[in-house]
N, C-alpha and C positions, 0 to 999 in steps of 0.2 A: 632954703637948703635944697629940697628940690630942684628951682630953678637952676642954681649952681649944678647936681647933678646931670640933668637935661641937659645942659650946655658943655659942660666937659663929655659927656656921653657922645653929641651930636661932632664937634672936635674932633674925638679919637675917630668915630666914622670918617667924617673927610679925610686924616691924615693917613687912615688904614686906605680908604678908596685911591688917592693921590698913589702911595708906593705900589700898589697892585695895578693899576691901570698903568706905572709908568715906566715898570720893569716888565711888557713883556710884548707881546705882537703889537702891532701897533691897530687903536683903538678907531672910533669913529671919527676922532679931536685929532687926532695923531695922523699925517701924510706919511705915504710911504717916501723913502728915501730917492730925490734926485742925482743922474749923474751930474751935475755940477758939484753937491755936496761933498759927492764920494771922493769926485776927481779931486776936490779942495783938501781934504783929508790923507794926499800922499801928496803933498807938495814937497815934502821935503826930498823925495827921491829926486826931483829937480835938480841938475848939475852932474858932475863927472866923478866918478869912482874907478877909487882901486880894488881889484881883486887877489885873491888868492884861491887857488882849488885842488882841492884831491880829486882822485877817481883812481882805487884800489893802491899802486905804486907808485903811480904817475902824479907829479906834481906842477903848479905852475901859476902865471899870473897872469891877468887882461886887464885891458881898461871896460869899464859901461858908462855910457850917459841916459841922462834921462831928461825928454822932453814934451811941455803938452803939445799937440797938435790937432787938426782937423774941428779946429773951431775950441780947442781945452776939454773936448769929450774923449780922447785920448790921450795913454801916456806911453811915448814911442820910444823904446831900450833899445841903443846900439850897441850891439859887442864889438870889443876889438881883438881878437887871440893872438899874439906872437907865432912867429915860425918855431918849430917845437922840434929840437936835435933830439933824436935816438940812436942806436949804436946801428951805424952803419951807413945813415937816411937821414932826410932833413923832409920833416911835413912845413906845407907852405901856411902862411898866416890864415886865418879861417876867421871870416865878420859874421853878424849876426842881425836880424833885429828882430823887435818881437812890437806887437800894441797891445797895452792893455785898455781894459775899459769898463764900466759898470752898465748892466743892463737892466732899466727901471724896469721893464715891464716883469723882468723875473726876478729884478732884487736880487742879481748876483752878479758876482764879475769876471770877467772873464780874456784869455789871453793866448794869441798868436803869434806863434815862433817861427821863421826861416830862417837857414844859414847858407851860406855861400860853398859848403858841400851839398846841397841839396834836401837835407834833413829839414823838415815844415809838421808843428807839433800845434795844436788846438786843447786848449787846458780851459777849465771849467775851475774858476779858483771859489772858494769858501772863507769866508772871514775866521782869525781864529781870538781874535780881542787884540793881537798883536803882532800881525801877520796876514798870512793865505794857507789856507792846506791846498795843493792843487793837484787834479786828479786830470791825468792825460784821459783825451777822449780818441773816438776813430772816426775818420768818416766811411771806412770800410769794414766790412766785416774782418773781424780778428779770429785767430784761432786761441788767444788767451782770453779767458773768462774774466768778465766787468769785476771789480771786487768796491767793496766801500770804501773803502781804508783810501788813504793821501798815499800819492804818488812821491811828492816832495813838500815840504815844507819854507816857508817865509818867515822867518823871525826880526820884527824890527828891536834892535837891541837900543839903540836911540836915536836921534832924528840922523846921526852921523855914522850909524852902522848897522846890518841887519848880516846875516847868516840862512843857507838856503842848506837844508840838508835831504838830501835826494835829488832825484830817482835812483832806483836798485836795476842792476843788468847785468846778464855774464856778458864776461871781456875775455877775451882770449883762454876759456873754459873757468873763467872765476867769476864770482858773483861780488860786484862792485858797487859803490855809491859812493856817488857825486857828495863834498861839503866844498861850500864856499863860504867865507869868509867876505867882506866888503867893506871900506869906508871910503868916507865919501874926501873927496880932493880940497 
């Protein structure tokens, strides 16, 4: 009888040890996470999508693709905006591209934006289990104060749709945020 206790006793040890060593930072057994892994982990962004987007009034639609590049340790977003009629005026098509990427030494990921108006954005993304929260960064001093909080959000809704809801900005004296919509082609 004893023995049977000892033995169930030393059991629930290991099964207790097992859950607690394997839900949390990673241990001395445990490697930190490769960019290879990460990048393998949003393959499905791979290919072309369609969009949809708000920003306060305005509404509209682009193409994006997604591709690895520079060896699969990047994942390279094209945008494509249509020419956008308003009353009066016609804005010309506006492209985009951004790379994302995971950085091992800090375990985070992180992503670079230019567009063909000139606008170039540096985001600092954070895993959210199903998605990115992503927090614009600067390389110059700003007169707006850093805060914690997500700048915008990344929600993969399944391997064929996700939803980005943010950033917040005044537009023509209103305070606006970006949601997009996406699936994939």
């Amino acid at each position: 009888m004893k023995r049977i206790l000892a033995l169930s006793i030393g059991v629930a040890a290991i099964i207790l040890a097992t859950l607690v060593y394997s839900n949390g930072a990673p241990t001395a057994q445990q490697k930190p996470a490769t960019a290879q892994e990460k990048m393998a982990s949003v393959d499905y962004l791979a290919g072309a999508w369609s969009c949809d987007h708000t920003v306060g009034t305005f509404s509209g639609k682009y193409k994006t693709t997604y591709a690895k590049v520079l060896g699969n340790l990047w994942l390279k977003q094209t945008y494509d905006f249509p020419p956008q009629q308003f009353t009066g005026h016609t804005e010309p098509a506006v492209t985009a591209e951004a790379l994302i990427g995971f950085d091992e030494r800090r375990q985070a990921w992180v992503r670079f934006f230019a567009n063909s108006t000139g606008q170039y954005f540096s985001i600092r993304m954070t895993e959210t289990g199903n998605g990115w929260s992503y927090k614009y960064v600067s390389f110059f001093k700003t007169t707006k104060p850093e805060t914690a909080e997500a700048d915008a959000t990344f929600t993969k809704k399944w391997d064929t749709e996700y939803l980005i809801d943010g950033p917040s900005y005044p537009e023509n004296g209103t305070q606006v945020t970006e949601h997009h919509s996406c699936h994939k082609l």
